[in-house]
Phi, psi and omega in degrees: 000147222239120159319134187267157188281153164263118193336174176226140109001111191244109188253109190054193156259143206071003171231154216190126154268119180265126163037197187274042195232119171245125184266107150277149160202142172278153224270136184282139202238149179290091155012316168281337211262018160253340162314317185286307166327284213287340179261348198291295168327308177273021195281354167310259167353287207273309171325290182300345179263347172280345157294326191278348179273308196284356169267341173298322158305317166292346183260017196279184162259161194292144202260156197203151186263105153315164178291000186255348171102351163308156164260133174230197188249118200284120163319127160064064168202133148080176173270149162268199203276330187292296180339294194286322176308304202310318193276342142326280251251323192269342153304314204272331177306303178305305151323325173255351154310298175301122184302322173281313177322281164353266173335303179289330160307306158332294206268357150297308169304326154316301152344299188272343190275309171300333173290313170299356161251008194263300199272313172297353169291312191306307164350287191258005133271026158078039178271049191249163147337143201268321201264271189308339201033072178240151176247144205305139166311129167241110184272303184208156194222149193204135153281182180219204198248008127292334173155282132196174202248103185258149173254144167196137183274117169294145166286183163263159194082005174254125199250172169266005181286350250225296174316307201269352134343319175238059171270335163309304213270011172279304213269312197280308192327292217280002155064036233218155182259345187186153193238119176254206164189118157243084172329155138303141181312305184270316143225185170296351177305282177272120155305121165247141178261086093001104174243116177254123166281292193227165182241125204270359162227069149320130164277002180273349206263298180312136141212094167277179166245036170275330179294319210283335204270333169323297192267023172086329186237136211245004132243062166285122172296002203107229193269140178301136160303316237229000172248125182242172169307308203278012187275172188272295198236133181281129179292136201280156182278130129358145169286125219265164199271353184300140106018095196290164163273140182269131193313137194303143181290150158272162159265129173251134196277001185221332184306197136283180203233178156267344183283346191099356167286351165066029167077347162345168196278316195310329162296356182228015192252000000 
């Protein structure tokens, strides 16, 4: 007679033991509350294509019920559609023109590509819940003048040693040179993720006027240009152009003296 299988077993939720084989899988979750999740996320995004549809509409023309009961388009209201792309197209240029405009746009949108890549890290090393395998919140992200700041809500079962762990694999998703986990102060529940991009104090960077007064000359531009990380030997300063002071005379403690004293302690006492 052919052996019966051995029941399997139920260790919580979301977990089951076969014989010496244990399956996790996560636990099926309610459909609005991944909806809420996928826009909480996306709230960037959608914020911005939801300005770019209401300005488009305000600047489009007013709509009106024909006798058949259409909405059709009021003659002499509003731009038409080419008129309004031309002004799009000619804002986002001007937006990207501008030197300040530009930056900030930049390191906000940046901003926001790291929090989505901060939480597929997290993701995909397995920084989850041991039971729900829920993955930590990244609640909010900023730049910084280093690079940017992600916040991310620990679940319970999740520690930040757990977090500070995958600081490599922070830094290479986020194209990023280094990576930090900063606990919160009060408590460990919350993280900060520190993605350093760049180092604002580069020696390449510097120009104090501590070099010109250094180098004798007060329009010494600073740290030479042309000596970088990759020269072999740093290129030597100039000879400085001040005047050296001519050395204070010593007194000899042993020469002769004029009183005749043959240089004795008494001259100086």
């Amino acid at each position: 007679m052919a052996r019966a299988a051995a029941p399997s077993r139920s260790f919580g939720l979301g977990k089951s033991r076969v014989d010496s084989f244990e399956i996790i899988s996560a636990p099926p979750r309610n459909p609005a509350v991944r909806v809420l999740a996928l826009l909480l996320r996306l709230r960037a995004e959608l914020a911005v294509v939801a300005v770019l549809l209401t300005v488009w509409v305000w600047l489009g023309p007013d709509h009106v019920r024909d006798a058949a009961g259409r909405w059709v388009a009021a003659p002499d209201t509003g731009w038409d559609t080419t008129t309004r792309i031309a002004v799009f197209v000619a804002v986002a240029l001007v937006l990207a023109g501008l030197p300040f405009t530009r930056r900030y746009l930049f390191h906000r949108a940046q901003a926001v590509l790291t929090r989505h890549r901060v939480r597929q890290t997290l993701l995909e090393c397995r920084v989850l819940n041991s039971r729900s395998r829920a993955c930590p919140l990244t609640v909010w992200a900023r730049p910084t003048r280093v690079g940017e700041a992600v916040w991310v809500v620990l679940r319970a079962g999740i520690s930040p040693t757990a977090v500070a762990e995958q600081v490599e694999e922070l830094a290479s998703a986020c194209f990023a040179r280094e990576a930090r986990v900063i606990p919160w102060p009060r408590f460990t529940t919350v993280v900060r993720v520190e993605i350093i991009r760049r180092d604002p104090l580069a020696p390449n960077l510097i120009r104090s006027d501590l070099f010109r007064y250094a180098s004798g000359d007060i329009h010494d531009p600073g740290w030479p240009t042309h000596d970088g990380p990759d020269s072999p030997v740093p290129a030597p300063r100039r000879e400085p152009s001040r005047p050296a002071l001519p050395a204070a005379p010593q007194p000899a403690f042993d020469g002769p003296s004029d009183s005749g004293r043959c240089g004795d302690w008494s001259d100086y006492v």
